[in-house]
MIMAR-278353 format. One record per residue (C-alpha): residue number from 1; z, y, x; residue in one letter. Coordinates in nm, 3 decimals, m for minus. Each point is the difference from the previous one (the first is absolute). Layout:
# MIMAR-278353
R num       Z       Y       X residu
R NUM       Z       Y       X      A
...
//
This chain:
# MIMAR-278353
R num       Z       Y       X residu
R   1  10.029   3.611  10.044      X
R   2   0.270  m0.044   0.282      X
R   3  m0.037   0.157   0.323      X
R   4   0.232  m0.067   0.335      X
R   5   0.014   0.313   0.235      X
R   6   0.113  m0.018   0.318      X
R   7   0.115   0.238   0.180      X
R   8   0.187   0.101   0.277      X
R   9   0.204   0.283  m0.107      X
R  10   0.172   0.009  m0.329      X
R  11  m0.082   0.237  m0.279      X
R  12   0.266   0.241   0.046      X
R  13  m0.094   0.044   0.415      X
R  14  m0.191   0.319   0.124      X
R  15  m0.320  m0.041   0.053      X
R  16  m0.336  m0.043  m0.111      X
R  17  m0.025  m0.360  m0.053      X
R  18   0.318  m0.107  m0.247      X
R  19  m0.112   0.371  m0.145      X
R  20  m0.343  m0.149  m0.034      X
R  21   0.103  m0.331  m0.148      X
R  22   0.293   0.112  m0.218      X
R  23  m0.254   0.236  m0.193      X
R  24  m0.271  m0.241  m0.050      X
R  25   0.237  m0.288  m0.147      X
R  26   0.119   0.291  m0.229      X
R  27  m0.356   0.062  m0.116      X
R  28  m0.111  m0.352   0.028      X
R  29   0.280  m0.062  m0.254      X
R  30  m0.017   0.297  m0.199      X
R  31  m0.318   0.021  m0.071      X
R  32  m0.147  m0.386   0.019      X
R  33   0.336  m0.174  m0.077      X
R  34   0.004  m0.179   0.347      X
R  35   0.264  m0.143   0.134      X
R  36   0.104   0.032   0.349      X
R  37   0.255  m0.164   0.228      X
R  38   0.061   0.209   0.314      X
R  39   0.104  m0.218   0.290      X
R  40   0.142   0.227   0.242      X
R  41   0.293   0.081   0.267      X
R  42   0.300   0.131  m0.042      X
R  43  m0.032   0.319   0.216      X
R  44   0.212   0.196  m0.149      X
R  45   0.285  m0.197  m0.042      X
R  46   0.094  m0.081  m0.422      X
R  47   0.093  m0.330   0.137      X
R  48  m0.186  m0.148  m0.333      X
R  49  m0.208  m0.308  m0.044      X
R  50  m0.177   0.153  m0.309      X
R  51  m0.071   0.316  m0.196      X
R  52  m0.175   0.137  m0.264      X
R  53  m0.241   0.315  m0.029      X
R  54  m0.120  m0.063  m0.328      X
R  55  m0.039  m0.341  m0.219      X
R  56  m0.304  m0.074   0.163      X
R  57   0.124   0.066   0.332      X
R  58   0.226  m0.166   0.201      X
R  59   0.118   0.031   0.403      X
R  60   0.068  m0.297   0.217      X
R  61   0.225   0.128   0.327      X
R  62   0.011  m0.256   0.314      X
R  63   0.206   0.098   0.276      X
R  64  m0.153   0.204   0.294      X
R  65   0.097  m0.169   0.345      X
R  66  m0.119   0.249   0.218      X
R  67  m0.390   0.237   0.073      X
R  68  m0.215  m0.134   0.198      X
R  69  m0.134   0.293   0.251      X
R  70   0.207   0.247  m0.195      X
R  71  m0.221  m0.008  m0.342      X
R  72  m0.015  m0.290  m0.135      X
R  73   0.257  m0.195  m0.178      X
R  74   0.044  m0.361   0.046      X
R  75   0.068  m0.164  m0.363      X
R  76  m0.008  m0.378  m0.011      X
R  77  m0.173  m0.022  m0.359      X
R  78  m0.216  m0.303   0.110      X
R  79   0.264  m0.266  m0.215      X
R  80  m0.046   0.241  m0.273      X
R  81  m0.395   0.023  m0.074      X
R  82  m0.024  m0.375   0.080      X
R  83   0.244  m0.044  m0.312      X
R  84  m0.118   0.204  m0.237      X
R  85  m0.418   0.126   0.136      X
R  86  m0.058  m0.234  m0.329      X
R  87   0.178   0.201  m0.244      X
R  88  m0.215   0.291   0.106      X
R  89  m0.387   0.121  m0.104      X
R  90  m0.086   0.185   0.334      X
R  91   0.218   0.065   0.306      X
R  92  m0.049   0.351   0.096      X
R  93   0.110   0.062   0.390      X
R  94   0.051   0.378   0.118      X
R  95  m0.085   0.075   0.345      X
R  96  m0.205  m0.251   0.189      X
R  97   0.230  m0.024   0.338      X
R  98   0.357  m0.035  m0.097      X
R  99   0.208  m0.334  m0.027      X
R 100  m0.008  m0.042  m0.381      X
R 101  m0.385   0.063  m0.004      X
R 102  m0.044  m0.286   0.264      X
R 103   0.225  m0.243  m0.151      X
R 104  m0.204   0.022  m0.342      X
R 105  m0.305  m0.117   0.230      X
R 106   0.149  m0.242   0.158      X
R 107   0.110  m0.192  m0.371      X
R 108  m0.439   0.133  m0.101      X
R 109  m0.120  m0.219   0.298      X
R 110   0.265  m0.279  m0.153      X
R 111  m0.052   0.057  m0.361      X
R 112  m0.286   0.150  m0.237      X
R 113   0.119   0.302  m0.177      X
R 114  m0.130   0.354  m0.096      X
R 115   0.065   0.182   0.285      X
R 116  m0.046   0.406   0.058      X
R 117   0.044   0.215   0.328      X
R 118   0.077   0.325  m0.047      X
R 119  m0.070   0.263   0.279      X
R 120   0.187   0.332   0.011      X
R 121  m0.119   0.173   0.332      X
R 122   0.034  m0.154   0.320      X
R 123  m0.293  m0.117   0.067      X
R 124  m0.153   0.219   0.257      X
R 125   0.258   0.117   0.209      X
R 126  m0.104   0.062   0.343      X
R 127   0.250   0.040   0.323      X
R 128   0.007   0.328   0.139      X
R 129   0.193   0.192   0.306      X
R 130   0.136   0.216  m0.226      X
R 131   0.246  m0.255  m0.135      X
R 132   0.297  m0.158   0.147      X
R 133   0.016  m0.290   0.257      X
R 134   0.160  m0.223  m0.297      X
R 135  m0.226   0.143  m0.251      X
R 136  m0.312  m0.094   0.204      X
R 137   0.083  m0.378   0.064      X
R 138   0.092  m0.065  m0.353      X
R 139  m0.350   0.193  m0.104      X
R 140  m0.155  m0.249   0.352      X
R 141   0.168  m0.305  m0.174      X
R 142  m0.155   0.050  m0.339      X
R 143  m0.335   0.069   0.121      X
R 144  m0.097  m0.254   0.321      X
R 145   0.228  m0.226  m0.162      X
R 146   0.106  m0.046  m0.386      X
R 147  m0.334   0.124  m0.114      X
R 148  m0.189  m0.246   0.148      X
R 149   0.143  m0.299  m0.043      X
R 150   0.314   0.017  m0.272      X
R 151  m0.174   0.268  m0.159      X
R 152  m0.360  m0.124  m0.043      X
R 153   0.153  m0.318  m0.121      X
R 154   0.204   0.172  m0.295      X
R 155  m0.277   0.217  m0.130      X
R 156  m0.200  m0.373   0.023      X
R 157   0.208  m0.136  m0.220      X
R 158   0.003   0.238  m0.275      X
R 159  m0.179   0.013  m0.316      X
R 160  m0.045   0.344  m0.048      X
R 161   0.096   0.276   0.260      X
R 162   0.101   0.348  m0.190      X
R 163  m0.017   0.334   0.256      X
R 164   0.167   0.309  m0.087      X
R 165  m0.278   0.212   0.225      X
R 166  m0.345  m0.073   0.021      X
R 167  m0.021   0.028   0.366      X
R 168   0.219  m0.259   0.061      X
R 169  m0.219  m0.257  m0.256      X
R 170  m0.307   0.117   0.221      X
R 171   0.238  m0.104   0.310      X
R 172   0.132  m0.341  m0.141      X
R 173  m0.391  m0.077  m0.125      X
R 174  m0.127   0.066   0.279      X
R 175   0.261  m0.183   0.251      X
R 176   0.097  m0.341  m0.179      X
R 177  m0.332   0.000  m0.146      X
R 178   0.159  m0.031  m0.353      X
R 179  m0.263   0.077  m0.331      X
R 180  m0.022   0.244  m0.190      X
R 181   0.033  m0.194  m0.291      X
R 182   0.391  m0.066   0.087      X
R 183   0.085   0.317   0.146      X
R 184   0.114   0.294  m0.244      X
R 185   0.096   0.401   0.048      X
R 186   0.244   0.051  m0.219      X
R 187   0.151   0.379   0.091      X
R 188   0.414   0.040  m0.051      X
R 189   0.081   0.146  m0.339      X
R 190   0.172   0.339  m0.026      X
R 191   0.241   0.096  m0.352      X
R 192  m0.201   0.320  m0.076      X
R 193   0.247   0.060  m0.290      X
R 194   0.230   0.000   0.217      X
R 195  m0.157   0.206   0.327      X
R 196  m0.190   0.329  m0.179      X
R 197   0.010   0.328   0.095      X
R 198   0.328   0.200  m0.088      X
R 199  m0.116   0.401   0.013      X
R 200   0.419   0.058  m0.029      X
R 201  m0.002  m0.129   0.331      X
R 202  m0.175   0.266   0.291      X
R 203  m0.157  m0.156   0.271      X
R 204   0.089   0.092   0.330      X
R 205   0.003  m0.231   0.267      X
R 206  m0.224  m0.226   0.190      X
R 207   0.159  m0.352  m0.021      X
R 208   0.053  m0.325   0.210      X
R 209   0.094  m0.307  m0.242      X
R 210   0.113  m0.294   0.227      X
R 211   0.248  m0.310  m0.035      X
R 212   0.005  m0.002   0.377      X
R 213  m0.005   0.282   0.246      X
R 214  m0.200  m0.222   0.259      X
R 215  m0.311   0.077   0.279      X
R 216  m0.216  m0.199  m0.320      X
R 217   0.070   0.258  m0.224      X
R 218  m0.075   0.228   0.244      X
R 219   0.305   0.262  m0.019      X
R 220  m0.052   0.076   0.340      X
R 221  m0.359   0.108  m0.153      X
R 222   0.189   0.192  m0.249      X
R 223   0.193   0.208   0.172      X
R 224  m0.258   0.109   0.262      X
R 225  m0.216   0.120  m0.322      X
R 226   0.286   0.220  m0.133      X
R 227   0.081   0.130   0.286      X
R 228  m0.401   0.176   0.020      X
R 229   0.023   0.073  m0.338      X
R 230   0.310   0.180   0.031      X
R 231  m0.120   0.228   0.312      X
R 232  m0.293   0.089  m0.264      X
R 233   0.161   0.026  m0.274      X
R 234   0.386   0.134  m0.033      X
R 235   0.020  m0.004  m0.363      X
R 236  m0.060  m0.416  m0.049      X
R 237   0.282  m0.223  m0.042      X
R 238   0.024  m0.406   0.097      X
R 239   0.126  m0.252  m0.158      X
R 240   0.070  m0.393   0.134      X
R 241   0.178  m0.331  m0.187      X
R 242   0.109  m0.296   0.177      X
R 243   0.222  m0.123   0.291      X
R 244  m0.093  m0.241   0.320      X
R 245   0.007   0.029   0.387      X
R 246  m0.187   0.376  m0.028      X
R 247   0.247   0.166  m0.206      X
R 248   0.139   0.154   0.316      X
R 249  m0.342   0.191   0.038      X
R 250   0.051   0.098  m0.379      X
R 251   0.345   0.148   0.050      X
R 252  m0.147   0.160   0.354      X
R 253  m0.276   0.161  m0.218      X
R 254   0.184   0.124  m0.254      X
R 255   0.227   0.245   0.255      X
R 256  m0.323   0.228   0.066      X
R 257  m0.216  m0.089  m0.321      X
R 258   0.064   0.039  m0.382      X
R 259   0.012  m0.344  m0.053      X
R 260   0.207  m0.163  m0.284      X
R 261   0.058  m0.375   0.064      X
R 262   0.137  m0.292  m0.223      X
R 263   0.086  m0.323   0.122      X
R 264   0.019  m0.152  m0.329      X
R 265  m0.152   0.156  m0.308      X
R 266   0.053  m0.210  m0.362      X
R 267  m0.296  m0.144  m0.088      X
R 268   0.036   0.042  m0.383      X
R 269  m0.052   0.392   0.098      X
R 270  m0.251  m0.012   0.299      X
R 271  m0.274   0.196  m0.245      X
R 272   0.191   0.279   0.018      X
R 273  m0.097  m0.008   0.426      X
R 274  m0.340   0.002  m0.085      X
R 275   0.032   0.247  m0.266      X
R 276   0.128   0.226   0.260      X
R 277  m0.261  m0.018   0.242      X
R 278  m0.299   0.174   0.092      X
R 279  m0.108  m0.303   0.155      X
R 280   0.057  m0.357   0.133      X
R 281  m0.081  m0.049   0.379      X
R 282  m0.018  m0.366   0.135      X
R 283   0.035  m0.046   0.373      X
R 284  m0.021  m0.368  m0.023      X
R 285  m0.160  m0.193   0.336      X
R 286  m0.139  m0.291  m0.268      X
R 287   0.070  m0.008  m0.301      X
R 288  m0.106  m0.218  m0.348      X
R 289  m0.001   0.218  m0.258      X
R 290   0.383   0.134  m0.062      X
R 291   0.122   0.039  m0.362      X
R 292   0.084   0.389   0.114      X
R 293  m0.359   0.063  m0.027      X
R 294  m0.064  m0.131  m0.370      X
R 295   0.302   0.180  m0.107      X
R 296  m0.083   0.295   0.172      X
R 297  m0.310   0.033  m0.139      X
R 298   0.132  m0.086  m0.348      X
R 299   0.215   0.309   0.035      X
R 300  m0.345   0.217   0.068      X
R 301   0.189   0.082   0.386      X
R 302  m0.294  m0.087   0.255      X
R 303  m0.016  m0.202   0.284      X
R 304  m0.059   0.071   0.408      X
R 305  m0.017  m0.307   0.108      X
R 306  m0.111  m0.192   0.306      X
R 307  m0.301  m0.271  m0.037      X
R 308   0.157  m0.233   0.088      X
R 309   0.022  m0.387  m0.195      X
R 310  m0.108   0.041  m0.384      X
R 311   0.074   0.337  m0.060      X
R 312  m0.343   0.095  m0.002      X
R 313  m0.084  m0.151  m0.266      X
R 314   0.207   0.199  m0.238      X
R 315   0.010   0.375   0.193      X
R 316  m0.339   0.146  m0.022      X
R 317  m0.022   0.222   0.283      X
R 318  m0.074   0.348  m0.193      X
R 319   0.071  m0.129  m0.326      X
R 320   0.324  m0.083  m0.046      X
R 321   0.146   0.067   0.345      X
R 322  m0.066  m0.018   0.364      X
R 323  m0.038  m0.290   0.295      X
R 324   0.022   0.077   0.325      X
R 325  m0.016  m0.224   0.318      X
R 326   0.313  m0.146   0.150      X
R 327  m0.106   0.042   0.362      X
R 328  m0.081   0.392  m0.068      X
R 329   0.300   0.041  m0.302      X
R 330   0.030   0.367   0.135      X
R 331  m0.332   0.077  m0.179      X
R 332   0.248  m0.045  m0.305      X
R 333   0.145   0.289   0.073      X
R 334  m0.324   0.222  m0.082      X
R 335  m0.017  m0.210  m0.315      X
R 336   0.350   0.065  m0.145      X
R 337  m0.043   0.342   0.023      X
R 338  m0.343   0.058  m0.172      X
R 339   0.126  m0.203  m0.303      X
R 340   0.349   0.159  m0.023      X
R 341  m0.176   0.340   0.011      X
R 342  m0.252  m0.082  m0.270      X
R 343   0.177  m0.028  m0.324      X
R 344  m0.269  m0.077  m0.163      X
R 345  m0.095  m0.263   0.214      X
R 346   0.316  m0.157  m0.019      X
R 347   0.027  m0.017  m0.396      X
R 348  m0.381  m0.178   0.060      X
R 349   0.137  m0.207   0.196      X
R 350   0.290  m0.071  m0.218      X
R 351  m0.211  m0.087  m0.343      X
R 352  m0.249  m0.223   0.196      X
R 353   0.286  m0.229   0.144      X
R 354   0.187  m0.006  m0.372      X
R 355  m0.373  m0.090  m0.173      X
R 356  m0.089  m0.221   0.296      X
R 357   0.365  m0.234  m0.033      X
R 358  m0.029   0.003  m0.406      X
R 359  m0.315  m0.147   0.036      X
R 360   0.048  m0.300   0.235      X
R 361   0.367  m0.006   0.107      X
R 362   0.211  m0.014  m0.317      X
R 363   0.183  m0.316  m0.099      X
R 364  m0.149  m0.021  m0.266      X
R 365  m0.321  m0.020   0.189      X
R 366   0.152  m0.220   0.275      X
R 367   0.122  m0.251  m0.241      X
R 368  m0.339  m0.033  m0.184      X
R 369  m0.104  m0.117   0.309      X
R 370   0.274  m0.239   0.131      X
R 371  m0.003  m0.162  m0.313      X
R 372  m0.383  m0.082  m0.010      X
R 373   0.027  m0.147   0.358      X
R 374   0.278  m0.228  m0.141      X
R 375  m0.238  m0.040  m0.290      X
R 376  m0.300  m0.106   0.211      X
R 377   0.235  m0.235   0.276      X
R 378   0.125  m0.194  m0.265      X
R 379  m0.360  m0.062  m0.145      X
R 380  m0.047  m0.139   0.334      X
R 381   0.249  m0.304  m0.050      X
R 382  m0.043  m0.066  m0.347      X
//
């Protein structure tokens, strides 16, 4: 079996999505000797027209002219997938509203091939006055716009539509009226070899994970929250990773508040974060689900989170964490401080998260069921 992925971002970028897709072509190959060509941009400049992960896997890089609306990289890979969509079993797209996705439609309505849409969030993501003027039209844009008309006809022309949260397949079903028969939860896959508790480590802190310090992600949020918990509580100490146009409200914060921050933290070490904190809290205004969740959970650290997108559908309010309402996030506060003052309740916590992700959000897991949709797509054209 030979699989095309394309995506937007390349392997090596931060982020969820070439996170997402450079584990599962590892598994994929790995474990069910697929092979995998990765047809990507060259975001972070290696200036290559080709690389290899493994034998199996191999990385196509096409130039990056520009983003459109700031997020979304225009790659011309249309010459490319009308040369070669023959060589390949299944064309797997990631992310149904950037440029590559759309181009691999436009060849589908041209030519009959195998042809999967991947969803990784995005889906519901409502305009709010909390956000920025710029923010807001490019949230406006996607949703009177794109998702009616460019949208709709994408997820039309798919074979099989894959969602990484199962409120966004009840969304898509519901909106383009697609079956259920084509449309597929699939949750993101976590290493849990990898993220595991470390008792060395002591937990301390209560944690913000974000590649972006943006009105989204809700730093604003954030700091407000700290700030109450710090008036009730002297002894806790805050912790916050990432950079973007609210770091200046990080570095204000952290002149009256214990507050460590790190722009940039290695990925290769970001268990030891969640090893050494109490607890994750997610101020995100929508969300899908974010790979900080899985992991946290996979390192027994809870999750406060808000209910927004997906995330629902992995924290279980009183189980494994807490959700609390966007529009009243100050009832967070109250919620913090009755699990960071119950250590037993936190260690609960902890173990239900770790069982809950080794039973549905390994890779191995994950890749069991990637592989059978392959399986059962390809049935469909033989």
């Amino acid at each position: 079996m030979k699989i095309l992925r394309v995506v937007p971002f390349p392997p090596d970028y931060i982020g969820g999505l070439p996170f997402y897709c450079k584990n599962i072509s590892i598994n994929l190959s790995k474990k069910k000797n697929v092979k995998c060509d990765i047809l990507t941009s060259d975001l972070t400049g290696k200036y290559k027209k080709i690389e290899y992960l493994d034998e199996n896997i191999r990385i196509i890089y096409n130039k990056c002219y520009s983003f459109l609306l700031g997020k979304n990289p225009l790659i011309y890979i249309l010459p490319f997938i009308k040369d070669h969509y023959e060589e390949y079993d299944i064309i797997h797209a990631h992310g149904y509203y950037f440029f590559s996705t759309l181009q691999c439609a436009l060849l589908k309505k041209i030519k009959n091939f195998p042809f999967i849409i991947h969803t990784h969030g995005g889906i519901q993501t409502p305009y709010c006055l909390d956000l920025n003027i710029y923010e807001n039209l490019q949230l406006i844009f996607k949703e009177k716009l794109f998702d009616r008309t460019i949208g709709k006809y994408t997820f039309k022309l798919a074979d099989i539509i894959i969602s990484g949260a199962e409120s966004d397949l009840y969304t898509l079903r519901k909106r383009y009226k697609i079956k259920e028969e084509k449309s597929f939860y699939i949750p993101d896959g976590v290493d849990v070899n990898k993220f595991k508790r470390n008792n060395n480590i002591k937990r301390e802190y209560i944690t913000l994970l974000a590649t972006r310090l943006s009105h989204i992600k809700g730093i604003d949020i954030y700091i407000d929250i700290i700030k109450e918990l710090y008036k009730k509580n002297k002894n806790l100490k805050f912790l916050i990773i990432g950079k973007g146009e609210l770091e200046k409200l990080v570095l204000d914060a952290k002149k009256k508040l214990p507050l460590k921050h790190y722009s940039y933290y290695p990925y290769e070490n970001i268990q030891d974060i969640y090893n050494m904190s109490k607890l994750l809290l997610v101020t995100s205004r929508f969300e899908g689900i974010p790979n900080v969740i899985h992991e946290s959970l996979a390192c027994q650290t809870p999750v406060v989170s808000s209910d927004v997108g997906g995330i629902s559908g992995i924290i279980s309010h009183n189980e494994n964490g807490y959700l609390y309402d966007i529009a009243n996030y100050k009832s967070a506060v109250d919620l913090i401080l009755e699990l960071v003052n119950d250590k037993h309740k936190l260690e609960d916590f902890g173990r239900n998260g770790r069982r809950l992700i080794e039973k549905e959000y390994s890779w191995e897991v994950v890749t069991d069921k990637v592989y059978n949709i392959y399986k059962k797509l390809l049935k469909l054209y033989s």
